[in-house]
C-alpha beads as a LAMMPS data file, in Angstrom:
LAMMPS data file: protein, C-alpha beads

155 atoms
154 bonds

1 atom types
1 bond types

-500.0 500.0 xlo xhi
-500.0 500.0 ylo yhi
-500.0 500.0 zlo zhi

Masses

1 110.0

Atoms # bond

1 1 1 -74.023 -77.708 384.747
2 1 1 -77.342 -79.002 386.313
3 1 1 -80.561 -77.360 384.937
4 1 1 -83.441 -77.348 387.592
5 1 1 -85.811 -76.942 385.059
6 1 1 -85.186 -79.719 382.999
7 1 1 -86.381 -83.157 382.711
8 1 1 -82.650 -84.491 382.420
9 1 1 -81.797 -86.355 384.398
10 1 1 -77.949 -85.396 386.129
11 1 1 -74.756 -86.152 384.300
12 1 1 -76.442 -86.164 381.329
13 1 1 -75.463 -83.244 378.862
14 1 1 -78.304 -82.264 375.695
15 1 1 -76.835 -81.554 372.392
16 1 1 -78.012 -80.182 369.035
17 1 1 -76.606 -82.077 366.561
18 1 1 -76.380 -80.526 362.887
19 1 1 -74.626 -81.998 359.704
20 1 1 -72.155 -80.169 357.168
21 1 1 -71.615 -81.958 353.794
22 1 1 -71.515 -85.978 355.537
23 1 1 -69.907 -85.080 358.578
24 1 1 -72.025 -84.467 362.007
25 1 1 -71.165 -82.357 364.537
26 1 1 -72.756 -80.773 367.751
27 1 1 -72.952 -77.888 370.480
28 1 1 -74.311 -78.129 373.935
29 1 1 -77.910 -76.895 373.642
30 1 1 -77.382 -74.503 376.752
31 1 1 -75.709 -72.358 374.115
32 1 1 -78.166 -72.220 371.192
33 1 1 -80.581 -69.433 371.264
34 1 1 -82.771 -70.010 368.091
35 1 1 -82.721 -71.857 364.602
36 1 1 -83.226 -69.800 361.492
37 1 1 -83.515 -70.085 357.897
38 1 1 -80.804 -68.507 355.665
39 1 1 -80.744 -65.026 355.371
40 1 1 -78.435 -63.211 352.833
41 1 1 -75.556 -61.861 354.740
42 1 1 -73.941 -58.055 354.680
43 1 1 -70.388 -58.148 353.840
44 1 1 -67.825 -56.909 356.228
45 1 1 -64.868 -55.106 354.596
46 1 1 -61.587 -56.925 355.960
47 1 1 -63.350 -59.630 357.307
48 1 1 -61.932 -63.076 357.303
49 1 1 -63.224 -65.269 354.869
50 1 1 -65.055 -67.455 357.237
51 1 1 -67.285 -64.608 358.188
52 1 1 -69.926 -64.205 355.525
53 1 1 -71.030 -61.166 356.867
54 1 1 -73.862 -59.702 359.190
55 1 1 -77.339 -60.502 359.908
56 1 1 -79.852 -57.754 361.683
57 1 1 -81.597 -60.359 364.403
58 1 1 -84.131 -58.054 365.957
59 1 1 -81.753 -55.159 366.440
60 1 1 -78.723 -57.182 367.161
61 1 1 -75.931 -57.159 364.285
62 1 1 -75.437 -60.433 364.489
63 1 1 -71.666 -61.871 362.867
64 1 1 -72.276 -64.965 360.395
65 1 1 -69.584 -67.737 360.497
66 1 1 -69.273 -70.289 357.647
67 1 1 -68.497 -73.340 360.062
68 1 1 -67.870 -75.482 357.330
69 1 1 -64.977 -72.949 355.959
70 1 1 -63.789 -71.800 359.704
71 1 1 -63.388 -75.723 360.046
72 1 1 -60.978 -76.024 356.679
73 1 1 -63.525 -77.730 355.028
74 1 1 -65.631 -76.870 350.957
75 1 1 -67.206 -73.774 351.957
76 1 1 -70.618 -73.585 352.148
77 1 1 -72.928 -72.666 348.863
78 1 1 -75.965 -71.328 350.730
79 1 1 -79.284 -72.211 349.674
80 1 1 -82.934 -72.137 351.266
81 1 1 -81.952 -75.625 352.704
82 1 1 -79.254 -74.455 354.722
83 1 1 -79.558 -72.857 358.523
84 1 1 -78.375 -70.186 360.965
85 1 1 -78.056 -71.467 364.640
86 1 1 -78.050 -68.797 366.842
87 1 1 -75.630 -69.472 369.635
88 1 1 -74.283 -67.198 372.938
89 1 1 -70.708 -67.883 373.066
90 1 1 -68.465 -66.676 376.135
91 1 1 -67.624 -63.181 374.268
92 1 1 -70.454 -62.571 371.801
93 1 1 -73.981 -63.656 370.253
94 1 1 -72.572 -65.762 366.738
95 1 1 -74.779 -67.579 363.550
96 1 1 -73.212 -70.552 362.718
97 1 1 -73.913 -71.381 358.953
98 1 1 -74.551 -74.963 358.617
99 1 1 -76.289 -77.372 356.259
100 1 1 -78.946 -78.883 357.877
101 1 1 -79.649 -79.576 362.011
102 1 1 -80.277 -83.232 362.460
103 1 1 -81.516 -83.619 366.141
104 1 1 -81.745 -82.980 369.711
105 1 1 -79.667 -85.674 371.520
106 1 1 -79.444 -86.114 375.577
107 1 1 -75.905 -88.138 376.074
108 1 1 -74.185 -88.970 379.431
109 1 1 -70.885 -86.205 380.509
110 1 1 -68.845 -88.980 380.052
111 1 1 -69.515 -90.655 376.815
112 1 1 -67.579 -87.490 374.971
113 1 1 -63.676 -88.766 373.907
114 1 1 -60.850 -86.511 373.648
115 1 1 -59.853 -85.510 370.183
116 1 1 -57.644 -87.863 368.656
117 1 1 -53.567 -87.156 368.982
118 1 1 -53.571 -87.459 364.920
119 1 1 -55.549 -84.336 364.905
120 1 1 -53.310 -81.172 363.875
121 1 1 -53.770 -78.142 367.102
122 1 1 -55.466 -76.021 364.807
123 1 1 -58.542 -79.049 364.609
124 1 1 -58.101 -79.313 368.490
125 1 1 -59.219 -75.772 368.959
126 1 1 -62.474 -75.900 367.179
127 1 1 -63.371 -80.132 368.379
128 1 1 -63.463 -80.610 372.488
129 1 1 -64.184 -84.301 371.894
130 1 1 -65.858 -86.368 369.874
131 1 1 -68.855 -89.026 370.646
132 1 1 -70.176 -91.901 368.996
133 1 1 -74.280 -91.067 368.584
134 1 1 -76.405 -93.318 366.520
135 1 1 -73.498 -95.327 364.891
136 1 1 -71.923 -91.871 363.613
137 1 1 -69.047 -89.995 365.061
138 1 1 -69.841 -86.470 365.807
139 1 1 -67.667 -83.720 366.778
140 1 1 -68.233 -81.647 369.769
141 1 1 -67.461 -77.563 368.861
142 1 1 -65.349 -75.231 371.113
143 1 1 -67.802 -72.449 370.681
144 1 1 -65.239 -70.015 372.189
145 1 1 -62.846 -70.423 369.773
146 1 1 -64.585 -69.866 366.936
147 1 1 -64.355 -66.260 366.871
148 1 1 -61.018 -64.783 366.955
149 1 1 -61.131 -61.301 369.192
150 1 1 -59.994 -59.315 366.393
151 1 1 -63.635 -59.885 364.807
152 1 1 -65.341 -60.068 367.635
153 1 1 -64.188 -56.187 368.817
154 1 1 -64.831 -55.243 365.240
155 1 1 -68.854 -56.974 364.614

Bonds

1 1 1 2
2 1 2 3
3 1 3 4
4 1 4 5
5 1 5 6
6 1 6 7
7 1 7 8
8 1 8 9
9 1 9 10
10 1 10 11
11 1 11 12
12 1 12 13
13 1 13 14
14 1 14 15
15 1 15 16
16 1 16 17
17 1 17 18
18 1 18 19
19 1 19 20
20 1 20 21
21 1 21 22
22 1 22 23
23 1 23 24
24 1 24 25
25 1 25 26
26 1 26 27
27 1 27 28
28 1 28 29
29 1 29 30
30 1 30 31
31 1 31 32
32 1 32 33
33 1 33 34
34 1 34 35
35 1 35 36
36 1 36 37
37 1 37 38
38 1 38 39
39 1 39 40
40 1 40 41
41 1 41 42
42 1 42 43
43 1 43 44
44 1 44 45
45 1 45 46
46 1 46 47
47 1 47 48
48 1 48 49
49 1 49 50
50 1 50 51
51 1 51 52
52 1 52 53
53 1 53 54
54 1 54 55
55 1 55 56
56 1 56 57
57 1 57 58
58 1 58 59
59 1 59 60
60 1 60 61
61 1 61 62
62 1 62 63
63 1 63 64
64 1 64 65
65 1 65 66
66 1 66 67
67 1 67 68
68 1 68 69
69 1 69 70
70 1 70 71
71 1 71 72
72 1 72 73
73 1 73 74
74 1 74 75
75 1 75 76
76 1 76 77
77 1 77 78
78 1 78 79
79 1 79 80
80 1 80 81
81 1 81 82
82 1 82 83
83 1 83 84
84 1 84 85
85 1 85 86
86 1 86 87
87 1 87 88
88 1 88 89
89 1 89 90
90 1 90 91
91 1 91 92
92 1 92 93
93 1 93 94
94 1 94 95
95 1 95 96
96 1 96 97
97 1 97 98
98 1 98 99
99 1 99 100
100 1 100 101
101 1 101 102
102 1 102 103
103 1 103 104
104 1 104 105
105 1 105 106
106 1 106 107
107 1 107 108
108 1 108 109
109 1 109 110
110 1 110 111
111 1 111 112
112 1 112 113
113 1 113 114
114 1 114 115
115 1 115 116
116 1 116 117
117 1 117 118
118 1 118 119
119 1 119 120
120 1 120 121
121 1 121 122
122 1 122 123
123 1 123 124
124 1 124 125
125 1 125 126
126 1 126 127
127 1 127 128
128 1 128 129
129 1 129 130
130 1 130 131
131 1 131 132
132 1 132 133
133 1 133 134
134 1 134 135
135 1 135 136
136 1 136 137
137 1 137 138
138 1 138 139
139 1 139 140
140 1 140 141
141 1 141 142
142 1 142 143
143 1 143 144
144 1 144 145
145 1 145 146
146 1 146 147
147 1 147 148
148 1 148 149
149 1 149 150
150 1 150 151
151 1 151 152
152 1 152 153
153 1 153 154
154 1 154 155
């Protein structure tokens, strides 16, 4: 995906990293649309647990997703500290609830790994790879599958 309007340089990809509990994990920044504070979330009746609820973002009702719970992991207790990334996915406009963004990280196409065979298929939906940044291993996101269709007809 080459950007003309960027100063990176080609065949190298830009990535917000952001951190939930001590693990890392990252999107390409082509997909985020803003950072946000925390706002409290509307609950959706018959939503799945994941999905805290929904957000008015300028006129947009916009679906909240507890990444940390989506990913199997302590769900998230959310505080002032914690953050909504705004991100366009392939079907819909999504928050991602996470605990803190970390940084803004140019890394070459090639330095992401597959995800590891050990990894169950339901962990090799949600992780397209995995790269080593700054000594720590950080998981790349499969945006698209974050959202099952169900939820996404129904937000």
């Amino acid at each position: 995906m080459a950007d003309t309007e960027s100063s990176v340089k080609p065949g190298i990809r830009e990535y917000i990293t952001f951190r939930i509990g001590t693990q890392y994990f990252c999107v390409d920044i082509m997909s985020v649309r803003e950072i946000r504070g925390w706002t409290p979330a509307t609950a959706l009746p018959h939503a799945p647990g994941f999905v805290r609820g929904v957000i008015n973002l300028r006129g947009i009702v916009l679906p909240i997703v507890d990444l940390a719970e989506r990913l199997g992991l302590t769900p998230a207790v959310p505080s002032a500290r914690h953050v909504i990334i705004v991100l366009q996915t392939a079907r819909q406009i999504i928050g991602l609830l996470v605990d803190a963004v970390s940084d803004i990280t140019a890394q070459p196409a090639d330095s992401v790994q597959p995800t590891p065979e050990i990894s169950s298929e339901m962990a090799k939906s949600f992780v397209l790879g995995v790269m080593t940044i700054e000594d720590r291993l950080v998981s790349l996101i499969a945006l698209d599958n974050l959202m099952p269709n169900l939820v996404g007809d129904a937000a």
